[in-house]
C-alpha distance (Angstrom), angle and dihedral (degrees) to the residues before:
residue distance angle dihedral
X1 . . .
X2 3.47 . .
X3 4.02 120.8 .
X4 3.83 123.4 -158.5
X5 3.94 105.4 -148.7
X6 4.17 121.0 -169.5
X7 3.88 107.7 -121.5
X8 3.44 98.9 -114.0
X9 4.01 92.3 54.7
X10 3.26 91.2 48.5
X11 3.66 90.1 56.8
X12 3.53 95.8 51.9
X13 3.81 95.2 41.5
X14 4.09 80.6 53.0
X15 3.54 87.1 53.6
X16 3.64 104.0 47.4
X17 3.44 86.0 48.5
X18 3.72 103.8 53.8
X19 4.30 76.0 49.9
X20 3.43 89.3 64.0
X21 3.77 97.6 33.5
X22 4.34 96.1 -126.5
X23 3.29 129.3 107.5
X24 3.34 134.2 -91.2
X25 3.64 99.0 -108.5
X26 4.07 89.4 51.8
X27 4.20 89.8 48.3
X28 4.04 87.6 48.5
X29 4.16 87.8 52.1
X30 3.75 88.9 40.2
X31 4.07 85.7 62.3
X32 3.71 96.2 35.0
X33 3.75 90.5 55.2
X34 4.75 84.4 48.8
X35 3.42 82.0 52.5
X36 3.78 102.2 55.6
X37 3.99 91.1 34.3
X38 3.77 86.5 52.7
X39 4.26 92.1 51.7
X40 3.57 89.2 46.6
X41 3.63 91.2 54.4
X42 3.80 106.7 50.4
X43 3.78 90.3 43.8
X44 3.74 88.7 52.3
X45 4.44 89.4 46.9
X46 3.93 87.1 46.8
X47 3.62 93.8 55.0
X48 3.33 86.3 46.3
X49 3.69 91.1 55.5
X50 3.73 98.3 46.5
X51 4.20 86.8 48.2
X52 3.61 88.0 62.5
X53 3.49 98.8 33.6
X54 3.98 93.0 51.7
X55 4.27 96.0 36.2
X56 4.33 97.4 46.6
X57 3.83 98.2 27.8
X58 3.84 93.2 132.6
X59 4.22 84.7 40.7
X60 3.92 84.4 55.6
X61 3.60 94.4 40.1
X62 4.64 83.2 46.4
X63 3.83 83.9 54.6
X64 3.63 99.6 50.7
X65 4.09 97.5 40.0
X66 4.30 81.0 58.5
């Protein structure tokens, strides 16, 4: 895979890296892997949210009324 960076991320993602004394490479995994975690997340919070939404509709609807 091949990944076309803009110059002045590149620098910075050079930088932080340096920072945290890894390569590159590792730092651009290390996101990768936030990125996927952070997906995962949400979709598991919306389901969440359309599991209560869908079960306690009239509770919901109780709540709001009061």
């Amino acid at each position: 895979m091949t990944v076309r960076i803009p110059e002045a991320l590149d620098r910075q993602l050079e930088t932080l890296a340096e920072a945290q004394k890894i390569s590159k490479h590792a730092l651009l995994l290390q996101g990768a892997a936030l990125v996927v975690e952070q997906y995962s997340r949400r979709t598991e919070i919306d389901s969440a949210i359309d599991f209560v939404v869908s079960h306690d509709a009239a509770l919901l609807k109780r709540l709001e009324d009061s």
